[in-house]
C-alpha positions in Angstrom: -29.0 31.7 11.9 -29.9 30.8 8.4 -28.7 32.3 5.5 -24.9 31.7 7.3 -23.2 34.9 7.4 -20.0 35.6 5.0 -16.5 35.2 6.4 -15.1 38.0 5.6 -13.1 36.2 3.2 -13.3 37.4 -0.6 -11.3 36.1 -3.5 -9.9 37.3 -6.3 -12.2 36.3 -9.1 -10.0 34.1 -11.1 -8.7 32.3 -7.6 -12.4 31.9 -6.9 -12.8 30.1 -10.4 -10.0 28.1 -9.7 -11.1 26.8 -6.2 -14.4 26.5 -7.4 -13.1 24.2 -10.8 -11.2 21.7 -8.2 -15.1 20.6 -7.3 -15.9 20.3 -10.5 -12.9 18.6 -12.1 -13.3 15.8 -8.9 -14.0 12.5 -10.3 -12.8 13.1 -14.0 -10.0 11.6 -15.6 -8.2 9.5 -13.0 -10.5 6.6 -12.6 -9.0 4.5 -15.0 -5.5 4.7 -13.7 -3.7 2.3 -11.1 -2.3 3.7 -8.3 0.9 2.1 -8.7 2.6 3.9 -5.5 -0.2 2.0 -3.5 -0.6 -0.8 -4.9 3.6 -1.2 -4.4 3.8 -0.2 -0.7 0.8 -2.6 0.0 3.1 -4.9 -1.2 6.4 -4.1 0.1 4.3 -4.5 3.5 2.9 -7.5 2.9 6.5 -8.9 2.0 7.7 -7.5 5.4 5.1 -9.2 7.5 5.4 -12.3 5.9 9.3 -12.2 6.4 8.7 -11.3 10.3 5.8 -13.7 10.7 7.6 -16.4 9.6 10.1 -16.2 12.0 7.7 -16.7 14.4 7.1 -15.0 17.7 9.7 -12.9 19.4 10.8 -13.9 22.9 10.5 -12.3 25.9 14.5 -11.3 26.2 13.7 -9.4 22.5 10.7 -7.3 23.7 12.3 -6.5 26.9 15.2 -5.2 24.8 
């Protein structure tokens, strides 16, 4: 079965170029950056479970609600 046989599937020349550019733009440009949406719902969560941890642990009449 080797070479693999076409899909069936052709693209426009310029769409294949784009699809084709997305490999080859991965990894430029964005390594620098934070990622500031992350790194702020990490810590939303973290505030949350320290809030509900220190309330220690529910009772049985909570979970059964």
């Amino acid at each position: 079965m080797y070479p693999p046989r076409t899909t069936g599937f052709f693209a426009h020349p310029t769409v294949r170029g784009a699809l084709l550019s997305i490999g080859r733009l991965a990894g430029r440009g964005g390594e620098g950056r934070v990622p500031w949406l992350t790194v702020a719902l990490v810590g939303v969560q973290a505030i949350l479970y320290a809030a509900l941890a220190s309330g220690g642990p529910p009772g049985v009449d909570a979970l059964v609600r």
